[in-house]
Every structure is written in structure tokens, then in C-alpha cells.
LOVEXLO-245522 format. One line per field, with one value per residue (C-alpha): x, y, z. Coordinates in steps of 0.05 Angstrom, whole numbers, always signed. Layout:
x: c(X_...) .
y: c(Y_...) .
z: c(Z_...) .
! end
This chain:
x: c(+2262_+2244_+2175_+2134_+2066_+2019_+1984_+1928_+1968_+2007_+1957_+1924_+1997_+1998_+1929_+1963_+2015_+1956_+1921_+1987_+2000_+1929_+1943_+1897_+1923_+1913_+1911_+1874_+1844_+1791_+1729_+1666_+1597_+1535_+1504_+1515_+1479_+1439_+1420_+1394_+1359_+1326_+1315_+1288_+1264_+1180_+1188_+1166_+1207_+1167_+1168_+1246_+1256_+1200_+1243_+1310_+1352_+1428_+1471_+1552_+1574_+1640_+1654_+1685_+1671_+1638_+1604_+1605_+1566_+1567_+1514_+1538_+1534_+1513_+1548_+1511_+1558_+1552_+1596_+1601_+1605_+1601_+1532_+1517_+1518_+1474_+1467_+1499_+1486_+1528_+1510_+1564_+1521_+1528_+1592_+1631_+1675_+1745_+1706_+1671_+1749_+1753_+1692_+1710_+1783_+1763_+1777_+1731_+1763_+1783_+1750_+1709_+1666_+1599_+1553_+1486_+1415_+1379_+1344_+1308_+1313_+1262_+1214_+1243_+1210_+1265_+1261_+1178_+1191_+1261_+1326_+1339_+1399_+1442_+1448_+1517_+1534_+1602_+1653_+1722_+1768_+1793_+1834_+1866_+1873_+1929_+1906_+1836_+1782_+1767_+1715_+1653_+1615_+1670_+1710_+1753_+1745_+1804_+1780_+1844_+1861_+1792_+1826_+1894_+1866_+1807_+1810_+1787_+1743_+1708_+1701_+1667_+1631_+1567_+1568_+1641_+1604_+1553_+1593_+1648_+1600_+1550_+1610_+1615_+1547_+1549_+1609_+1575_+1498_+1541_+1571_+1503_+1483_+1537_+1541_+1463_+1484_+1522_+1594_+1651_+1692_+1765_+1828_+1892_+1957_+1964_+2033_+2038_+2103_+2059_+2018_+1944_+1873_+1855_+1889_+1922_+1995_+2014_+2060_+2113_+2164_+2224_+2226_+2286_+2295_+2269_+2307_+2257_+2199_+2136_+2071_+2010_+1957_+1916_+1867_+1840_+1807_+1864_+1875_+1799_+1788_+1847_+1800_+1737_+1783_+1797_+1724_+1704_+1650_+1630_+1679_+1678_+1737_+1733_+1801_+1850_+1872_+1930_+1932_+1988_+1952_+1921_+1873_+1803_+1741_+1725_+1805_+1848_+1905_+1887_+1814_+1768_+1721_+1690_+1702_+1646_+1660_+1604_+1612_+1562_+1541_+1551_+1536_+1460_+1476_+1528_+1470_+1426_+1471_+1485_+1416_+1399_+1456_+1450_+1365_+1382_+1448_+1402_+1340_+1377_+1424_+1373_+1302_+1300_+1315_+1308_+1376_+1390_+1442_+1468_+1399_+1367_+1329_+1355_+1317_+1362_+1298_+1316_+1311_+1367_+1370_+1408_+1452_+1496_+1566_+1571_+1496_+1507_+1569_+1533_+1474_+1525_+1567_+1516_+1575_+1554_+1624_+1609_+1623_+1669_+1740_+1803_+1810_+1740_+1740_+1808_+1775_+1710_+1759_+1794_+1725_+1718_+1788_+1805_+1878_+1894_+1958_+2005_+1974_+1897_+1893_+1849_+1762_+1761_+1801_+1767_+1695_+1719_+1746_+1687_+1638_+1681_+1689_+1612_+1567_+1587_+1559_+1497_+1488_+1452_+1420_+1427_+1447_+1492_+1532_+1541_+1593_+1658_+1710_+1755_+1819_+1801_+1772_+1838_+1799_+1719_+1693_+1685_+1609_+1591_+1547_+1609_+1676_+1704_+1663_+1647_+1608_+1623_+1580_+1603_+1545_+1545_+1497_+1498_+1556_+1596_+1623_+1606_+1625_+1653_+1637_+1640_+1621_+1689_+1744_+1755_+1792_+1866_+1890_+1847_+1874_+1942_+1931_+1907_+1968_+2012_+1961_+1977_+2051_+2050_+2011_+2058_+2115_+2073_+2073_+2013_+2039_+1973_+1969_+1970_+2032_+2038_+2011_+2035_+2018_+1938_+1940_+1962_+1906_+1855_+1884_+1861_+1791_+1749_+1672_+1636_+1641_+1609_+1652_+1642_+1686_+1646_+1674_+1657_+1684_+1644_+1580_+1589_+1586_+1527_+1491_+1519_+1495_+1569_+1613_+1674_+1717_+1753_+1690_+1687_+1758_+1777_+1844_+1852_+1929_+1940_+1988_+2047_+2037_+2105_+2178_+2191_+2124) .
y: c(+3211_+3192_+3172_+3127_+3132_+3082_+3075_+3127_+3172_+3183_+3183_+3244_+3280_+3278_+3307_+3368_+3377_+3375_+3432_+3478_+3455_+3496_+3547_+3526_+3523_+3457_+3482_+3544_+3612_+3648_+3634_+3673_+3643_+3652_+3597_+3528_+3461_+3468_+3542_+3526_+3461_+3509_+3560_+3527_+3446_+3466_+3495_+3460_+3440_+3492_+3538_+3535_+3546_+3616_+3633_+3632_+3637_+3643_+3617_+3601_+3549_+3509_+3433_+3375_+3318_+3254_+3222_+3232_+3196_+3213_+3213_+3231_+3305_+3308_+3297_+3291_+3304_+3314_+3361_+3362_+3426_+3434_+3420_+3363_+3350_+3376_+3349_+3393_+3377_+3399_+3399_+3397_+3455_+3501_+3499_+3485_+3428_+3458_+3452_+3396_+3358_+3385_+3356_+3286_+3286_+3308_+3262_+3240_+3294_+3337_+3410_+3448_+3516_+3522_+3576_+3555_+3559_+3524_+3472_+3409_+3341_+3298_+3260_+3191_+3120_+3132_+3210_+3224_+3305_+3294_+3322_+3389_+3408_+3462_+3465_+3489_+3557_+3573_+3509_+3531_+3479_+3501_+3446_+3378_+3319_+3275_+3221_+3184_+3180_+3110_+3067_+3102_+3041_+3027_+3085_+3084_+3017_+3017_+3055_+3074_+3099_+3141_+3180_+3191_+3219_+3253_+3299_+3248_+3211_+3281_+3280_+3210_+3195_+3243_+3223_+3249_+3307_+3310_+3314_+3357_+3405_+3390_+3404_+3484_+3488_+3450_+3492_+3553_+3532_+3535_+3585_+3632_+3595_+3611_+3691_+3689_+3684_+3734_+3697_+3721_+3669_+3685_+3658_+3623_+3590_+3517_+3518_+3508_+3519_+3477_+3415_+3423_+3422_+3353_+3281_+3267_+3247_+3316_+3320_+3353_+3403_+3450_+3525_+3546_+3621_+3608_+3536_+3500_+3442_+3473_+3424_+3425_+3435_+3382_+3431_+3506_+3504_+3541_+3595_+3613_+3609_+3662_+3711_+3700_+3722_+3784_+3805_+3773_+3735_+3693_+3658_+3606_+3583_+3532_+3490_+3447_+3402_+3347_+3289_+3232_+3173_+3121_+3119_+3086_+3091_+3145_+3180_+3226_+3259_+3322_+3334_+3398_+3421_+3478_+3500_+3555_+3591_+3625_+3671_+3663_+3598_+3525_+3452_+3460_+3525_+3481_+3429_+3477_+3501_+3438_+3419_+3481_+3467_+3403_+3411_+3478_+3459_+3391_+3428_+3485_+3438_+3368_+3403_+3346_+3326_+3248_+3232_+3156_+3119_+3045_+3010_+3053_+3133_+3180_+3246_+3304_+3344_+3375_+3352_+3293_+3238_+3246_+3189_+3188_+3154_+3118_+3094_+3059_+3032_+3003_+2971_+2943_+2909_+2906_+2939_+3005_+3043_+3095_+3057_+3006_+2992_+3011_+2925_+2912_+2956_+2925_+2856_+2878_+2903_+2825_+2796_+2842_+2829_+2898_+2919_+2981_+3018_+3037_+3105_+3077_+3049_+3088_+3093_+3146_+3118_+3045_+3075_+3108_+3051_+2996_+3054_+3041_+2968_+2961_+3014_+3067_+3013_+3032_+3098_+3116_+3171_+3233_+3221_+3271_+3221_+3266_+3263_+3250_+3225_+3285_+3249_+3230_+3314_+3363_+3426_+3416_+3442_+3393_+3371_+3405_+3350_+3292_+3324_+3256_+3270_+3332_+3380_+3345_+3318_+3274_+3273_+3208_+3185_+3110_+3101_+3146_+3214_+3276_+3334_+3342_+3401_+3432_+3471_+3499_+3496_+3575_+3566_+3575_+3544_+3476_+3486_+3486_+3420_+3390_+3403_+3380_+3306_+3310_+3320_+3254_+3211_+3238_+3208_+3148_+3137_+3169_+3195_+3226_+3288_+3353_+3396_+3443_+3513_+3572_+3627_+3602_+3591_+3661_+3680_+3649_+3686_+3754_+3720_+3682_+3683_+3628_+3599_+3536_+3516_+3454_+3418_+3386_+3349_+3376_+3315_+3265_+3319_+3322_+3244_+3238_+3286_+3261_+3193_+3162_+3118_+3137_+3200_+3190_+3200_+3272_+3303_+3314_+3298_+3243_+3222_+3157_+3109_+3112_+3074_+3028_+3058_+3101_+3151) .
z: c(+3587_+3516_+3512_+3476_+3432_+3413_+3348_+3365_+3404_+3339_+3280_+3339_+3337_+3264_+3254_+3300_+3258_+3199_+3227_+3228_+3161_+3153_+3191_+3241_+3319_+3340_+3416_+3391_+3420_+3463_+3447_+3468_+3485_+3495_+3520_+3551_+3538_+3600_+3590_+3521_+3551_+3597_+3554_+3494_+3514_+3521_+3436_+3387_+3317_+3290_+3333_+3339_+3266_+3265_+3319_+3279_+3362_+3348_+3400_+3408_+3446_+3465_+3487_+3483_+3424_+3466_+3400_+3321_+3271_+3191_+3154_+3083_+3075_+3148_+3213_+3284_+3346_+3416_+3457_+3532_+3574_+3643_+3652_+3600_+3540_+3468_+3393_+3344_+3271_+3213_+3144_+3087_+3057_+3107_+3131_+3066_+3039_+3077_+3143_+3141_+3119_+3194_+3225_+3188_+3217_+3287_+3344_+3405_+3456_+3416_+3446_+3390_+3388_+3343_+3320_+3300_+3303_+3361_+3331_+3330_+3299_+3266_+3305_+3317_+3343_+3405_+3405_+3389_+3405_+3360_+3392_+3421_+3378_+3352_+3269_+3261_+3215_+3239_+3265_+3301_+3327_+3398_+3424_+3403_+3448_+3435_+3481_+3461_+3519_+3546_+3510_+3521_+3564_+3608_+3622_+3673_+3702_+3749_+3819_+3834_+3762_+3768_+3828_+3802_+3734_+3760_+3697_+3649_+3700_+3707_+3623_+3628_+3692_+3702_+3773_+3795_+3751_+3802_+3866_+3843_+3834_+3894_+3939_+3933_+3947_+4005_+4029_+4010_+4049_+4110_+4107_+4092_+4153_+4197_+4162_+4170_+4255_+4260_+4263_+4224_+4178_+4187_+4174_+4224_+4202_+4174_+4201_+4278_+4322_+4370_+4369_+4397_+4382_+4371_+4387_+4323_+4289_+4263_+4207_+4213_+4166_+4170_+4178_+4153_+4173_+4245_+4249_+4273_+4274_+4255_+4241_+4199_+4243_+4256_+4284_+4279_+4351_+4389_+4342_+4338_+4413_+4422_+4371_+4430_+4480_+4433_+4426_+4363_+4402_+4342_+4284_+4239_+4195_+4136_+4127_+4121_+4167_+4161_+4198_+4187_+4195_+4154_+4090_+4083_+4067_+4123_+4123_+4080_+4110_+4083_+4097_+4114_+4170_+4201_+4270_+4297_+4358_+4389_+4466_+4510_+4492_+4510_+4489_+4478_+4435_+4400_+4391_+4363_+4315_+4293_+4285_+4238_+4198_+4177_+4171_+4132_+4087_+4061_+4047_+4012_+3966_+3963_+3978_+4028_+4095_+4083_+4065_+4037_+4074_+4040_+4062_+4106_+4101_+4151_+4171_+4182_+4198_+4277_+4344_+4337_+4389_+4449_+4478_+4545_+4523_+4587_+4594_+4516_+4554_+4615_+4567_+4519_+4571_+4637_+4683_+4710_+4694_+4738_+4796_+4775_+4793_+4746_+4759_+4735_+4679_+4642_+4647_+4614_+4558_+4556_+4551_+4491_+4462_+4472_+4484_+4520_+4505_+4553_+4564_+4562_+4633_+4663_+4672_+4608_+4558_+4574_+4564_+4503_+4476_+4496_+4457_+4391_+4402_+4429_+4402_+4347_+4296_+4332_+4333_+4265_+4291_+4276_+4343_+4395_+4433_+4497_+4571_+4551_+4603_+4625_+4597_+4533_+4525_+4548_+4517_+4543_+4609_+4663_+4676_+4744_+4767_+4757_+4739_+4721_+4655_+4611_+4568_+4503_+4445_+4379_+4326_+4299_+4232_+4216_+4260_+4230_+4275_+4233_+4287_+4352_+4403_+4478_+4528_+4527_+4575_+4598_+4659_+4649_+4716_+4699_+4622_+4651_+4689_+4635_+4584_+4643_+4646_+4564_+4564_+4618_+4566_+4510_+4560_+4564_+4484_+4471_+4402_+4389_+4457_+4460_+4476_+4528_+4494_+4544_+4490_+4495_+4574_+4572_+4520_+4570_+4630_+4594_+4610_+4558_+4565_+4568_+4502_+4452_+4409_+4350_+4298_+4232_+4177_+4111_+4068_+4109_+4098_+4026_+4036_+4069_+4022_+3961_+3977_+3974_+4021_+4007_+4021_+3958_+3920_+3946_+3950_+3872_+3884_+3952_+3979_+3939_+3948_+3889_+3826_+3838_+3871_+3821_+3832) .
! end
């Protein structure tokens, strides 16, 4: 496909083809250094202009050209790195005529490495201290860029064109900066908390001969040599509860999960969590855990536990609040759903303009559904949103005081759900039952159950102590920490939908 160039684009090619014409690279070498803009800011930002130039400190650097101003004889530029950016300043003087042809032709973009003296500018009426700086001895062009950078004010204006070219909305924006970088640390704060307890991280397979784990759409793809449906898991719980069974007694895994559904402000297909595993404990262990985390990960990454959310400050700071789902049920509607009829229950949901699918009509689905409708929007929190119905939880242990619920908790923060756990389910004979009660709400339409997994009923026949087990979702943590509202912020590279047909 022949493509085309505008004016810019090929005035930029043509300065490439001027720098082989020099025998200059335009997509150049190695280049070792030293230092970085922030080390040297670090280093250096408490010395005086006198004291910087008694001090004679030689440093090399590399980045990209964000500004250039001449001057005459001297040139002021500033290059970004991965931390920020610095001033360099060249002088006609020092570097020579031949290079400082280079400086004059070099584009915003293009990606340059200096050698200098760290330095510092005159005092200024903006600048009273003058600039931190580096004065350039030694100038090596690295890398051209045959595509200019948007306008420096606006950059990418387009939301959608800031996600698909998340390389140059990385160059411009200092707060996709921020968050691209905030995210590994987040990842990494929990997992020192979770190696700091003893559990293990491990690893299980993203593609699944069976669909289980979670109530989701799976996706689904060919396996050629086996000839046969496999899916991307849309959960790790299975695998890692197989690994308590085998002794491990405590594991965490970090993923992956796909789920083929829709995209918003909260959902990506392809998202991560964490799912911890811990033997011997339950759902208060679970809560604890959960607690620490959260109170630990913040103060480690922010130095805070007061996190802002849109309008309102939110203390991550341990104990959360604890809510029964079914008492926020009976206060939002006035019904006492645990002694209601199946009759009563579906008009509640008419006066609410709720419509139950075909598999829904029953006392569990109905509550769950009245809480999304009637009181997640509530539930800022922290907040552990605790006692599930049985059928809307196949994998968590029936609660021993009312079996029609169980020993399940949802953390929600400003109505949002951030991690899902149990006491869980250990008894292969009720496991079994409840894969059968799936496979009749799959029948039923229910596109979203679990399938009938004989290989992990057998796993829990072997005899699985009594276990806490929890789910959380790292892209909706790195959210909440990063002070964002939507997912899209956070993944560096979110499922978007094609530009026209032809993407």
C-alpha cells in the first residue's frame, strides 16, 4: 500500500537522508549514561551557580527534544527521559560550527545524547535560583523522528486517539507518565505483602479445556493438535485451589483474565487480578488480608491511607465496614427477603423495573439483583458486602446458621466492587451438586455458569482443608490509587473499538 506524506513528514525524511549524506545514522547507536534528569535533579538541585561551576560534575545523558529556542551562538533545549525533563544549553563555542548545523536542523522528537557539565543558568525574574541545566561539551544524535509530536498545549486531544497511540501520549502527557509507572509498584506492594505471609506466587494456564471459576462469557479458541474448544480463563480460582489440596497451603497468582463482554468505564476484556489462597483459614482471614493489603499497598506507594475519590476522601486505613447483602435489601425495599415468597419477591422487582431472565427466578438471584438496582451506589465504604445467596455463589461454603446463604464477601469502595472472596466450598459431594444446579441454569440460558469440572471434584475428594480464598482486581486498584475513573487510564494498551471496517 503506497503511502502518503505530508509537508512535515517529508522535509523530516529528507533531513534523514541529510544525516547519511554525513555519515551520521539517523536511527543511530548505543549510547551509555550516566545519569538521568531526575538523578541529577536529586543530586545536584540544593547547589548553588557557583558552587556547580567549582564543582566542574560531568555527566552523560540521553532524551528526547520537547523544546528548542536559538539564541544566536547559543541554543537552550529540553530533553525528556523517563523521569522528566532538564535544560541543556549549547554554545556554538563549544561544540563547533559542524555540530551546532546539527542542533539548528534537529526536530522536536527527534532522540539526542549530551555530555556536559551540570550547570546552572542565570538568575531570571521567572527563575530567581536560574535553571538547573546541563552545558553541553559533546552532542550525538541517536534517533530521528519522522513524524512531528502534537502541538505542545494540546496534545492529543482526541481520548480515543490517546489510547490507540499510547506511545506518543506517554511522550506528551506527564500524567499517563505518572500511572504507567505507578502501576508496577502497585503490583509489586502486593506482592511483598502476600511473599511477606508466607504464600507462594505461582503460575496456571490461560487456556482452559473447561469453563469455571467465575460467572462470565468466556472466549473461546481452537486447539488444533488436541481438536478441540479450549477457553481463556475467565478465572485462576480452580487451578490454585487444586495446589491447596496438594500441600501448598498458601498461593497467590497475578494474571490475566479474559472475559467477552462489554467495555466501559469500569470493563476491559482483558483485565488482571490476584487470587490468594490461604489453608486453614476462612472469610474473616480473607477479611484481614484484605484489610492489610489495601492499608499497606497505599501507605507504601502514596504515604497515605486517605485516598481521593471524584468528590469525596476515603480512608483505606483498617477495620472496613461490614454490611449484610440481604439486610441493605430489606431497608432499601421494606420486604424482609428472608421470609418472603418466590411471588412476592418478583413483584418487588416490577415495582423496581427490574426484569429477571429466564434463569433469575428464584430468592438469590432477586436479592442479588435488587442490591445492584437498589444499593451498590451506596456502598462507598471501604465496605465488605457479606451472605451471598447459595445460587448466585457455586464455589463458597454454605453459611451454617442459614444454608440458603453463604460465606462470601464483595469489597465495595464508592460503589464500585474491588474483590470478591469465601470461606471456601471443600466438600466435593455439595461441589458436585452445585455444578449439576449450574449446568441446569446453562440449559436455562444462563450463558454466563459454570461447567461441570470432574477433574476438580476429584481434586477435592483427595480432601481440601479448610481454606479462604479471595479474588481482587488490580486495574480497578491502580484506579483507585491513581485517583482515575476510568480503566482505560490504567491498562497501557485497553481493547478499543476499530477505527472504521477496514482496522
Amino acid at each position: 500500500m503506497e503511502r502518503e506524506f505530508n509537508d512535515q513528514e517529508l522535509v523530516r525524511r529528507q533531513k534523514a537522508q541529510d544525516l547519511k549524506e554525513k555519515g551520521i545514522d539517523p536511527f543511530g547507536q548505543a549510547y551509555v549514561r550516566d545519569n538521568n534528569s531526575k538523578s541529577i535533579k536529586e543530586k545536584y538541585s540544593n547547589l548553588s551557580k557557583e558552587e556547580l561551576e567549582k564543582q566542574n560534575i560531568e555527566v552523560s545523558i540521553a532524551g528526547r527534544v520537547m523544546s528548542k529556542r536559538r539564541m544566536g551562538k547559543m541554543c537552550f533545549m529540553h530533553i525528556l527521559d523517563k523521569d522528566g525533563q532538564i535544560q541543556l544549553v549549547i554554545n556554538k563555542q563549544d561544540v563547533g560550527e559542524d555540530v551546532y548545523e546539527l542542533v539548528k536542523a534537529q526536530d522536536m522528537g527527534d532522540i539526542i545524547g549530551v555530555k556536559g557539565i551540570v550547570y546552572r543558568t542565570n538568575p531570571s525574574e521567572n527563575n530567581p535560583d536560574g535553571e538547573l541545566s546541563v552545558y553541553v561539551k559533546q552532542y550525538t544524535h541517536l534517533s530521528k523522528a519522522l513524524r512531528p509530536l502534537p502541538e505542545k498545549f494540546h496534545g492529543l486531544t482526541d481520548v480515543e486517539e490517546r489510547y490507540r497511540r499510547r506511545y506518543v501520549d506517554l511522550i506528551m502527557n506527564e500524567e499517563s507518565r505518572r500511572i504507567a509507572f505507578l502501576r508496577p509498584q502497585i503490583i509489586r506492594a502486593i506482592q511483598q505483602n502476600l511473599d511477606k505471609q508466607g504464600l507462594v506466587e505461582v503460575e496456571t494456564p490461560v487456556l482452559n479445556p473447561i469453563l469455571g471459576g467465575a460467572s462470565a462469557k468466556p472466549f473461546t479458541t481452537h486447539h488444533n493438535a488436541l481438536d478441540k474448544e479450549f477457553y481463556l480463563r475467565i478465572a485462576t480460582e480452580l487451578y490454585l485451589k487444586r495446589l491447596i489440596v496438594g500441600g501448598m497451603e498458601g498461593v497467590y497468582e497475578i494474571g490475566r483474565l479474559f472475559r467477552n463482554e462489554g467495555m466501559d468505564l469500569k470493563h476491559n476484556p482483558e483485565f488482571t487480578t490476584v487470587e490468594a489462597y490461604v489453608a486453614y483459614s476462612d472469610l474473616e482471614g480473607m477479611m484481614t488480608l484484605c484489610e492489610n493489603l489495601f492499608e499497606e499497598v497505599a501507605t507504601k506507594v502514596l504515604g497515605t491511607t486517605d485516598i481521593q475519590v471524584a468528590d469525596k476522601t476515603i480512608s483505606l486505613k483498617a477495620p472496613f465496614k461490614r454490611v449484610n447483602m440481604t439486610d441493605a435489601v430489606n431497608e432499601k425495599t421494606g420486604k424482609d427477603f428472608r421470609n418472603i415468597s418466590l411471588e412476592e419477591a418478583e413483584e418487588v422487582c416490577k415495582q423496581y423495573h427490574i426484569e429477571l431472565e429466564k434463569h433469575e427466578h428464584d430468592l438469590g438471584h432477586i436479592i442479588n439483583n435488587l442490591f445492584e438496582e437498589l444499593c451498590e451506589e451506596d456502598m462507598v465504604g471501604p465496605v465488605f458486602v457479606y451472605g451471598h445467596p447459595l445460587e448466585i455463589s457455586p464455589l463458597a461454603k454454605k453459611d451454617p446458621e442459614d444454608p440458603r446463604f453463604t460465606l462470601r464477601f464483595e469489597l465495595f469502595i464508592n460503589g464500585m466492587e474491588y474483590a470478591n472472596a469465601f470461606t471456601e466450598l471443600n466438600d466435593p459431594i455439595d461441589q458436585y451438586e452445585r455444578f449439576e444446579n449450574q449446568l441446569k441454569a446453562k440449559e436455562l440460558g444462563d450463558e454466563e455458569a459454570n461447567e461441570m469440572d470432574l477433574d476438580y471434584v476429584e481434586a477435592l475428594e483427595y480432601g481440601m482443608p479448610p481454606t479462604g480464598g479471595i479474588g481482587i482486581g488490580i486495574d480497578r486498584f491502580v484506579m483507585l490509587l491513581a485517583g482515575t475513573e476510568s480503566i482505560r487510564e490504567v491498562l497501557l494498551f485497553p481493547t478499543m473499538k476499530p477505527r472504521s471496517e477496514n482496522d
